[in-house]
N, C-alpha and C positions, 0 to 999 in steps of 0.2 A: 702667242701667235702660232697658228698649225704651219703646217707644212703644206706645201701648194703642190696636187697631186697635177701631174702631167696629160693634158686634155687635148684636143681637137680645139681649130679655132669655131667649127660652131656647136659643141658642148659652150665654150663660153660665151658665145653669142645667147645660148638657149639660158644661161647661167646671166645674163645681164637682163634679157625679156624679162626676166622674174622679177628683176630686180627695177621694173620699170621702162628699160631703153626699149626703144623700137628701133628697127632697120628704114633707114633714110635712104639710101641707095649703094650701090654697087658702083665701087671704082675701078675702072681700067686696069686697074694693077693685081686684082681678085684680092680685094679686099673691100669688108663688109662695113661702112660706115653707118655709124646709129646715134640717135641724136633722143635725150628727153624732156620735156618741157621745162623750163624753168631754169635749165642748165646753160652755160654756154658755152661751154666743151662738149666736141664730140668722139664719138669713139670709133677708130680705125682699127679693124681686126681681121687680121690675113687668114685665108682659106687654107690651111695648111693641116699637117697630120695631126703634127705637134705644136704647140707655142711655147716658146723658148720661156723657162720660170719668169726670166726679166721682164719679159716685155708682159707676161700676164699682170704681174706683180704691177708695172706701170700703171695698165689699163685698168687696174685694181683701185688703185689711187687717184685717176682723171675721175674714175666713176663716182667716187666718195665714197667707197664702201672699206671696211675691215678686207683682211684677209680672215678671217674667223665668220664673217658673215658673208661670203665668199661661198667658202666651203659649205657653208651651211642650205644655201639655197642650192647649190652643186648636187648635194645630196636629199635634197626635200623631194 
């Protein structure tokens, strides 16, 4: 498993689009909820500098992705 480099929440908004998710709407709270078909979890990610490892790592796993495939679309 790599190591999860320290991103902007929309580097990983732009790192989930790849991955399929679209943006569904904008919550009151500045955060970007995104939703993809077939799923029924959605994904809540804060507008912020940084995303705290953990909570990347969370959203990592609601999405059904590796952290290795993760990185890999991060840097494609």
């Amino acid at each position: 498993m790599g190591k999860l480099p320290v991103i902007s929440g929309w580097e990983a908004i732009r790192v989930f689009e790849k991955a399929g998710w679209l943006i569904d709407r904008r919550a009151r709270s500045r955060h970007i909820v995104m939703k993809k078909s077939g799923m029924i979890t959605t994904l809540s990610i804060p507008e912020h500098k940084t995303l705290d490892r953990g909570l990347l790592r969370a959203l990592i796993r609601d999405a059904q992705l590796s952290v290795d495939e993760f990185i890999k679309l991060l840097y494609e």
